[in-house]
N, C-alpha and C positions, 0 to 999 in steps of 0.2 A: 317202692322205697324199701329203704334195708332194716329192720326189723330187728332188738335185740329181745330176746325170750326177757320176760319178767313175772315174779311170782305175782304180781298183781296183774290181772290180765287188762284191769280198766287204762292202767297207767300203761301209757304209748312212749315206749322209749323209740331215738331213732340213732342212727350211726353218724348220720350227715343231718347239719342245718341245711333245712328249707327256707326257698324266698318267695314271697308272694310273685316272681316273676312272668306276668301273663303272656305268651306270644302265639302264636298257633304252629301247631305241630302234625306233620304229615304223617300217617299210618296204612301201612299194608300188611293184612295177614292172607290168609289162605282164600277166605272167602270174603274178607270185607275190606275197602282202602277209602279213608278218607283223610278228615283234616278238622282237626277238634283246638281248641283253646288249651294252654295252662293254667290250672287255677294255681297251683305249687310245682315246685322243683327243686331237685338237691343234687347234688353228684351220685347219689345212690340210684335215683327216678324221679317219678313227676307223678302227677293225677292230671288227669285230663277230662273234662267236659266233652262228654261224645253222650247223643240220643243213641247213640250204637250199642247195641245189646251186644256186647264183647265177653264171654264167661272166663271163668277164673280158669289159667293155668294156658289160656292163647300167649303164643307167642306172635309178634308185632316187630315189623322193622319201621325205627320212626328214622325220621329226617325233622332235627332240629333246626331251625334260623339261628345263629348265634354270631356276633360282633362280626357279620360279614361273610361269615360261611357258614355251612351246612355240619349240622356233626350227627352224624347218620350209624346207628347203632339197631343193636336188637334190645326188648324187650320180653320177659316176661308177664301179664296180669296177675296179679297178687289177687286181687279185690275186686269186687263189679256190685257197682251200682245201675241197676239195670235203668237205661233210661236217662240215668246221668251223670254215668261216669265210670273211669276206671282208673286203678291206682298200679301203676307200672315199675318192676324191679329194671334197672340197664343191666344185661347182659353184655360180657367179654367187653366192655370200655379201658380202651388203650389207657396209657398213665397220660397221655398226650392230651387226648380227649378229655379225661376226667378233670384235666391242671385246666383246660380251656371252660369248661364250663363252670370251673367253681370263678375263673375268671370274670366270666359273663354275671355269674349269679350275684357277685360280690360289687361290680360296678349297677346292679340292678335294672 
């Protein structure tokens, strides 16, 4: 997710509203491919529920489910909860893609 710097480091600013939107989301990197839950989502990324030990700075190509199709992008790891979870930047999201998922995210 996208990140804006703030001199408080406690307070979590972000660029995009997030939706509680849960659906399961497909991932493949180099060494590992599965298929984890959302626990959030924005048009900036998502966090995802993986027991997948994924460390920070993996790049991931997911395949999203969305109102009937697939919107299939790259990812960065921002963040790793090892064990449960990791918090995903989307990389290179067309303006296409970014209009469909706030689409998706806003019908819930």
């Amino acid at each position: 997710m996208n990140f804006v710097n703030s001199e408080n480091p406690q307070e979590e600013r972000r660029r995009y509203e997030r939706s509680r939107l849960i659906i399961d989301v497909f991932f493949d990197g180099t060494d590992l491919t599965g298929v984890a839950s959302t626990q959030d989502i924005s048009a900036g990324g998502l966090y995802m529920n993986t027991k997948a030990e994924i460390p920070e700075g993996s790049l991931l190509t997911l395949r999203v489910p969305l109102a009937g199709r697939d919107l299939v992008c790259n990812g960065e790891v921002v963040y790793s909860h090892p064990g449960r979870g990791v918090g995903i930047n989307f990389q290179g999201l067309s303006e296409e893609d970014r209009a469909s998922l706030e689409q998706a995210i806003a019908l819930g």
